[in-house]
N, C-alpha and C positions, 0 to 999 in steps of 0.2 A: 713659525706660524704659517707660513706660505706655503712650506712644503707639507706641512702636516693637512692643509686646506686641499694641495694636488692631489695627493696620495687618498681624502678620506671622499671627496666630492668626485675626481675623476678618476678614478677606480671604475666604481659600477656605469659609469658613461661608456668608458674604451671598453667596457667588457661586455655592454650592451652590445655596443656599434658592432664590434668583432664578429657579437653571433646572430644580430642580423645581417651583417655582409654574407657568413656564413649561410645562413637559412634562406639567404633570396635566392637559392640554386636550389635548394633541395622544396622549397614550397612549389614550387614549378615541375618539380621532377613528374615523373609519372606514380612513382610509389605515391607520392603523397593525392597527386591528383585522382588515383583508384580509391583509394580510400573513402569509405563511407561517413559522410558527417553529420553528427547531431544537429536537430532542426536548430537549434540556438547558435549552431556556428557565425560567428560575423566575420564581416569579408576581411581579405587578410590585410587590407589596406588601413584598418585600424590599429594594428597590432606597434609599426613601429611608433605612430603617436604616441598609443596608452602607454609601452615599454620606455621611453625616452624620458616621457614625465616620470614612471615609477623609479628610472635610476637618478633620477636630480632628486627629486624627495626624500630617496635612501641616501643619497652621496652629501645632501645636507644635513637630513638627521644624524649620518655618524659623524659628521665632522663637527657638528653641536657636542655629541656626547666626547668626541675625542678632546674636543675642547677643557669640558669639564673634568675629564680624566689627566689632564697636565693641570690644571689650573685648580680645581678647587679645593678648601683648607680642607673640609672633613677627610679622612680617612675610609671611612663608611661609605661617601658616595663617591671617592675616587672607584674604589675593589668594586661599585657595582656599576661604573662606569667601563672597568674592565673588563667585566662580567659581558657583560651591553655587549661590548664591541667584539669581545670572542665571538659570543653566538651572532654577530652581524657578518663579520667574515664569515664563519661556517656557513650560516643559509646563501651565503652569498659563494659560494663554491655548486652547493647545492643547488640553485640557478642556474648558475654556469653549467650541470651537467644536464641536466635536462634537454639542453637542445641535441647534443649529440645521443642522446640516449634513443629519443623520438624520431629525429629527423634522419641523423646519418646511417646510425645503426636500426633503424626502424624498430624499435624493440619496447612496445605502448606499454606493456606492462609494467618494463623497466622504468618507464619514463614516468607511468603512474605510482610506481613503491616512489621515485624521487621526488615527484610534485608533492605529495603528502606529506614525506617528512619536511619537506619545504616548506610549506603549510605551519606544521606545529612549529619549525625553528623561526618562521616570522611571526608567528604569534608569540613565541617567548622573546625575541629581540625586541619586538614594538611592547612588549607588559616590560620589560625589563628598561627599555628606552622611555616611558615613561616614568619611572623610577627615580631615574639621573635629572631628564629633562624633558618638561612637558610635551613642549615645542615636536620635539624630535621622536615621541611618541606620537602625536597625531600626524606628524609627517611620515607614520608607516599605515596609515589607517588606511589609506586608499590602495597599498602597497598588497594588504592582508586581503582585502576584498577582492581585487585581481586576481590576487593567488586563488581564492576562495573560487571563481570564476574559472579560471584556467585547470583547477582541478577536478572540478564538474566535468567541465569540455575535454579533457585526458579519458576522462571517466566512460564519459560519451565514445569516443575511440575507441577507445577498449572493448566497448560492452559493442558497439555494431560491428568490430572489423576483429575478435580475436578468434573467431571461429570461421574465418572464410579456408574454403578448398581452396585449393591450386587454380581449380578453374571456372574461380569468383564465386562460386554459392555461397550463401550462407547459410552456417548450422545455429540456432539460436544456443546460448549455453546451461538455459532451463528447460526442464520438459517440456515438452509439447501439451497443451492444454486439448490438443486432437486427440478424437478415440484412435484406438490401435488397430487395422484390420481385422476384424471376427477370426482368420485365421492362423493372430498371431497372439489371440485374448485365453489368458485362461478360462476355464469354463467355471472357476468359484473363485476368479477374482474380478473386480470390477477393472476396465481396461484405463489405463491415464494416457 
């Protein structure tokens, strides 16, 4: 029981801590300080708070469900307490790569296909984790919402900073809603 407690609760703690030790060198870098950010970014001094609480919430709700999956008689809710904890490990790998995707490898887009699918694997661990156990389904509710939030603000990155030059312009990645110089318009089409 106690090892199964270390293993399901500190888990996503040490693998928080790890990659904000990690990312407190690359938030400061200069790649990340050029970077253009969406008006909604909050300062980064939020970030380890909200993250610290979401890995206690997830590192309790699995260890609820892992609970249930040694312990309870049905057979039914054991295999979906299985179920649960598979896809809890998965999204929680998916987590873990996001930060190297963003930060080390600067690669937003990379980091925006992972935040997404993160996205849908916390929402099927938290529908699944209420399944098993109430409890440890709302303890991912704040978890989904976050994600929900960080993959907005991925999104935000993306959309201001995947078209800059070499030497910082930016190109927007939708037409220009500007006319086209008279000497670049066709003369029988209307110019966008």
């Amino acid at each position: 029981m106690v090892f199964r407690f270390l293993v399901y609760f500190l888990s996503p703690i040490f693998m928080g801590a790890l990659t904000g030790y990690r990312n407190k060198h690359e938030v400061q870098a200069s790649w990340y300080t050029s970077l253009r950010k969406p008006a909604f970014n909050p300062p980064n001094w939020i970030y380890a708070p909200m993250w610290t609480a979401m890995y206690v919430a997830m590192g309790l709700a699995a260890y609820r469900v892992a609970q249930v999956n040694q312990n309870h008689r049905s057979s039914f809710t054991r295999e979906r307490a299985h179920l649960a904890l598979q896809l809890y490990w998965f999204q929680l790998v998916l987590n873990l790569l996001w930060s190297p995707c963003f930060f080390a490898w600067h690669a937003i887009a990379t980091a925006l296909i992972d935040i997404s699918l993160l996205w849908v694997f916390v929402f099927l661990t938290m529908a699944t984790f209420f399944q098993v156990d109430t409890l440890a389904g709302w303890l991912f509710v704040p978890y989904l919402a976050w994600t929900t939030f960080a993959t907005l603000l991925n999104y935000g990155f993306w959309d201001l900073n995947c078209n800059t030059t070499k030497d910082g312009t930016y190109r927007p990645r939708a037409r220009s809603l500007e006319p086209v110089p008279s000497s670049h318009a066709h003369s029988d089409h209307a110019a966008y």
